[in-house]
C-alpha positions as CSV (number, residue, x, y, z in Angstrom):
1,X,-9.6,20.1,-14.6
2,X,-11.0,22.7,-12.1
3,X,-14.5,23.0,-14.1
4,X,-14.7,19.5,-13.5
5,X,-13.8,19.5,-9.8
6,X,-15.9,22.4,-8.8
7,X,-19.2,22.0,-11.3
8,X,-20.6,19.4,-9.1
9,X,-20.1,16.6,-12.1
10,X,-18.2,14.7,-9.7
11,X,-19.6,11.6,-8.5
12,X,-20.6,11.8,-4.8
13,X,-19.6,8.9,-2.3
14,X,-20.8,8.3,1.3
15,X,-17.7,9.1,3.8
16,X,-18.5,5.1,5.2
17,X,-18.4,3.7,1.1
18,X,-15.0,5.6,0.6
19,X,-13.6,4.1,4.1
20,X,-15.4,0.4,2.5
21,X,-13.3,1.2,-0.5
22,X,-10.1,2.4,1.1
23,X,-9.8,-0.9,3.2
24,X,-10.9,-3.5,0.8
25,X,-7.5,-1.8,-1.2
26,X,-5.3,-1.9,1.8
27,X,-6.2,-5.1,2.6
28,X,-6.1,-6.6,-1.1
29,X,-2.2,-4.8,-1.8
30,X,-1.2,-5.8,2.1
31,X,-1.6,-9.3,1.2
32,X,0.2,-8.9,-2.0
33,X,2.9,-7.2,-0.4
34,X,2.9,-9.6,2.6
35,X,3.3,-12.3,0.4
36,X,6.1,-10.4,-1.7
37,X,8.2,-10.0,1.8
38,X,7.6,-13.8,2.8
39,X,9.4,-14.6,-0.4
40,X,11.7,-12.5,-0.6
41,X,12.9,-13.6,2.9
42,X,12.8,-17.2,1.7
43,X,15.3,-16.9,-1.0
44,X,18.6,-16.7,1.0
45,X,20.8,-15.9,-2.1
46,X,19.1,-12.2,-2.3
47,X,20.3,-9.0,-0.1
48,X,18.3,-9.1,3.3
49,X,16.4,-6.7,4.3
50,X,18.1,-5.3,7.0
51,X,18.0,-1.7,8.1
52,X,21.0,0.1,7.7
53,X,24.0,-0.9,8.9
54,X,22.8,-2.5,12.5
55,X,21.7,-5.7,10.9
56,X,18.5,-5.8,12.2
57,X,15.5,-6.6,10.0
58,X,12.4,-5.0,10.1
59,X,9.4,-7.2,10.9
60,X,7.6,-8.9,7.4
61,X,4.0,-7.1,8.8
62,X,5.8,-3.7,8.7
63,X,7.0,-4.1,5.1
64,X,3.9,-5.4,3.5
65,X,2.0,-2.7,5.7
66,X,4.4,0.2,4.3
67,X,4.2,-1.0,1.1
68,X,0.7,-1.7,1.0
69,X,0.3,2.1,2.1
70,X,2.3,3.6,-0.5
71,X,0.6,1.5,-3.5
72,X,-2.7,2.8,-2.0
73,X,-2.2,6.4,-1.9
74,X,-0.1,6.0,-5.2
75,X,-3.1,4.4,-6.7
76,X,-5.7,7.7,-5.3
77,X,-2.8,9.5,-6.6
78,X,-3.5,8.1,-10.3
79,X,-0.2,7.0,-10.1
């Protein structure tokens, strides 16, 4: 795995097409995850989301965005 990494073999990317690539991702998994939280708030018969034992319910933008962060670095993970 290091030959590969430091022989120069790798394929080289602008920094601007990575940053292209990075938020075409986000934005493709953050409206997967968005829609995932809007339904999951619909159907009254499963556990809310609430944080801890306050009650309160995070916001449905904050979930899809965490989400949507941790399938992104997951997937340049090669998870």
């Amino acid at each position: 795995m290091s030959d590969y990494v430091h022989t120069g073999r790798r394929a080289k990317m602008l920094a601007e097409h990575r940053t292209i690539e990075y938020r075409l991702m986000f934005g493709a998994c953050y409206l997967l995850s968005l829609a995932g939280a809007i339904l999951t708030r619909l159907m009254p018969w499963r556990k809310s989301a609430t944080s801890g034992e306050t009650g309160i319910r995070t916001s449905i933008f904050k979930e899809a965005s965490s989400a949507a962060g941790v399938w992104v670095a997951s997937s340049f993970m090669g998870l």
